[in-house]
N, C-alpha and C positions, 0 to 999 in steps of 0.2 A: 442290768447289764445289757448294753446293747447288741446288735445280730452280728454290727463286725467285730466285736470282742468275742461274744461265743463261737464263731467263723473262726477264728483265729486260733481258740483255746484247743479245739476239735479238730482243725487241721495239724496241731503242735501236735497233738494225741496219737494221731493216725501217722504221724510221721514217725513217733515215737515208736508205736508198733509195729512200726514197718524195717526200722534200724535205718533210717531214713535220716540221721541227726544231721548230714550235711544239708537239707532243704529249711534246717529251723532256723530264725533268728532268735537271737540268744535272748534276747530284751522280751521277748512273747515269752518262751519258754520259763524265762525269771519268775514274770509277773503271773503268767496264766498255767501254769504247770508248776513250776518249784513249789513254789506259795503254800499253792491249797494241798498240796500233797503233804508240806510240810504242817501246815497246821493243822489237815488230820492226825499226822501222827502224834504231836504234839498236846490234841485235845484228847485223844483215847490214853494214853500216858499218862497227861498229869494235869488231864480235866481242860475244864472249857475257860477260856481267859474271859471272855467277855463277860457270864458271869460273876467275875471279882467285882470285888468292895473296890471303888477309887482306890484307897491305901492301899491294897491287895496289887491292881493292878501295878501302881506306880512301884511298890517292890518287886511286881516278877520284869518289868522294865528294865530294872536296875540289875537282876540277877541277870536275865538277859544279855546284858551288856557286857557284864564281867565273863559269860560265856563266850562270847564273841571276841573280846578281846584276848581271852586265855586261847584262842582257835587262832585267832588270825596274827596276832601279836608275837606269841609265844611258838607255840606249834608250828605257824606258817612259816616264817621267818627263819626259825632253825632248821629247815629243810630247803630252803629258797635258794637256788643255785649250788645245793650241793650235789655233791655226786648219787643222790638216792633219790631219782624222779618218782619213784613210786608215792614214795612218803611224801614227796610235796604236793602231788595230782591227788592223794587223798586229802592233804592237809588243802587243799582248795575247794576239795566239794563238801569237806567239812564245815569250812568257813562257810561256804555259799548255804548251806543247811541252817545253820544257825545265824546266820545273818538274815536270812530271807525271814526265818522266825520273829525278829526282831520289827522288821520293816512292817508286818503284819500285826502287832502288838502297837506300833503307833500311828499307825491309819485308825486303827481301832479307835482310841482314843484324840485322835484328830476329830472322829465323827462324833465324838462325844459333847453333847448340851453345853454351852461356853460355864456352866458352877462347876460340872462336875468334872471340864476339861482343867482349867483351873485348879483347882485340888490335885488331881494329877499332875500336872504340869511344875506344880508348887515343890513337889515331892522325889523330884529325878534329878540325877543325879546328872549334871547339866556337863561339869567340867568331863569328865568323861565320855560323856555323849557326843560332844564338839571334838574329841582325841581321835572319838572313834570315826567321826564320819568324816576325817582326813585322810585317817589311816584306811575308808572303803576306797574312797577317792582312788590313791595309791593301790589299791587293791585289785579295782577295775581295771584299772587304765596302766599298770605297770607290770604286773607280782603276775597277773594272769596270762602273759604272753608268752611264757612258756610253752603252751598250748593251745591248740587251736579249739577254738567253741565248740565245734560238735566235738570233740574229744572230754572236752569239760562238761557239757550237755549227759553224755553217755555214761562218767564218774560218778556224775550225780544222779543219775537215775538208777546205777549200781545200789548203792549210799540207799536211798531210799529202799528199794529193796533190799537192802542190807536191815536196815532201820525196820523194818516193816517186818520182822520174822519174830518179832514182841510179842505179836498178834494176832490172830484167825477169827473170821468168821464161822469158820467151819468146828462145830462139837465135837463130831471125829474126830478129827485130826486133834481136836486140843485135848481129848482124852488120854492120846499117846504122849504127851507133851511130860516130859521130866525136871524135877529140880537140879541143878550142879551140884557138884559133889559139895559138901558141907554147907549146902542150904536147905532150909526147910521152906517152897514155897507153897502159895494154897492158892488157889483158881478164884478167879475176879471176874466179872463180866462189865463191860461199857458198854453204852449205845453211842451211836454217831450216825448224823444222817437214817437215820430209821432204823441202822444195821446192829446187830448187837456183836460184839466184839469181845474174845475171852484172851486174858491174860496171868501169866503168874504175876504174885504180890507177895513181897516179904511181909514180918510183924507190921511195918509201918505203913504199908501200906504203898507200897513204892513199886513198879513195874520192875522187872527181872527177867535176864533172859533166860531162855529154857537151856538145858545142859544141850540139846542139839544145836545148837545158834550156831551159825558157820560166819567167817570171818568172810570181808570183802576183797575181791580182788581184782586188781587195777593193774599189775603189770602187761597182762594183751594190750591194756589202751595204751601203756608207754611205746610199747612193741608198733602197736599202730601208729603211732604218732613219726614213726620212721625216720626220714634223716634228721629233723629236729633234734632229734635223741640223742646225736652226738654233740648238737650242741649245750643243749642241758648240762650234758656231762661234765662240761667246761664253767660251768657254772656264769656263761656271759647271755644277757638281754639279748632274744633274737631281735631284729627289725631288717626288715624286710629291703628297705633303703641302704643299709649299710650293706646286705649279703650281695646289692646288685652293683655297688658303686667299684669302680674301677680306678685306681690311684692316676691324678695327671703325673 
């Protein structure tokens, strides 16, 4: 990794803790913040991809995508200029979560030896992959202008911490940690990055959240997003060209 990518990655950081999301640009924050946040969670969850069999990998590919599409297709879509911005500014840092996971899964295997790229490559599920990277296209460049980057920036660092209460470092605190009502879960530990990490785990073995998990919330950012808001409301594409143009 070069000094001006780490430069970059640690200025997006300290921007982040600062609530600074207006100095980020979004393309940094994608690739050098979303990502690897996301494929932490990701790998304490439900293990390390890279790890996998070829076959392995090219099915969590696939599964992958059907996530992505079930988020951005489905989910997105039915919220997309309706009257309930909350539900759509989540349904976009949801895509962006699962998306970015995606993107990280075929670099992966991009850097993979040309056999064992190959094999993989053989195995994915092509026609939807091609659906899907129209529908990102349309996704960047269209669906997300509802809102302004650092406000998207911000949902998604919610999300993530939202995401992220699976999990503690800390022994204490996960000793208080409780099952939901009609489950029986039992304490799991992962390591990641040297850290050992505890979570609950059903019979199969499947991450759970604890009965305290609190839900995320995104209505301040719609609130923040201020007069926008009313156009949302309307369900019509802001652009910035038509708000200034004046009829001859």
């Amino acid at each position: 990794m070069s000094n001006v990518l780490v430069n970059k990655i640690l200025e997006v950081e300290e921007n982040i803790k600062q609530g600074d999301f207006d100095s980020i640009d979004f393309q940094d924050y994608y690739e050098g913040s979303l990502i690897p946040k996301v494929v932490k969670f990701n790998t304490i969850c439900f293990g390390d991809f890279t790890e996998l069999s070829n076959e392995e990998k090219a099915k969590a590919i696939n599964f992958q995508i059907n996530i992505v599409n079930e988020e951005m297709v489905n989910e997105f879509r039915q919220f997309f200029g309706s009257d309930n911005p909350v539900e759509e500014l989540d349904a976009i840092a949801d895509t962006l979560f699962t998306l970015s996971y995606l993107h990280y899964q075929l670099g992966v295997v991009n850097d993979l030896p040309e056999e064992d790229y190959d094999v993989v490559n053989s195995l994915l599920n092509h026609a939807k992959l091609e659906l899907l990277v129209m529908d990102s296209d349309s996704f960047f460049n269209v669906y997300m202008r509802h809102f302004d980057a650092p406000i998207i920036i911000e949902a998604s660092e919610l999300v993530i911490a939202n995401n992220n209460q699976k999990f503690t470092d800390n022994p204490l605190e996960f000793e208080k940690w409780q099952s939901p009502k009609g489950e029986n879960l039992v304490a799991s530990s992962r390591e990641y990055g040297g850290v050992t990490y505890y979570v609950l785990v059903n019979e199969n073995g499947k991450v759970r959240k604890k009965k305290e998990f609190k839900g995320v919330q995104l209505k301040p950012l719609v609130e923040k997003q201020g007069e926008r808001f009313d156009n949302l409301m309307g369900g019509e594409l802001i652009d910035d060209r038509d708000v200034n143009e004046t009829e001859e």
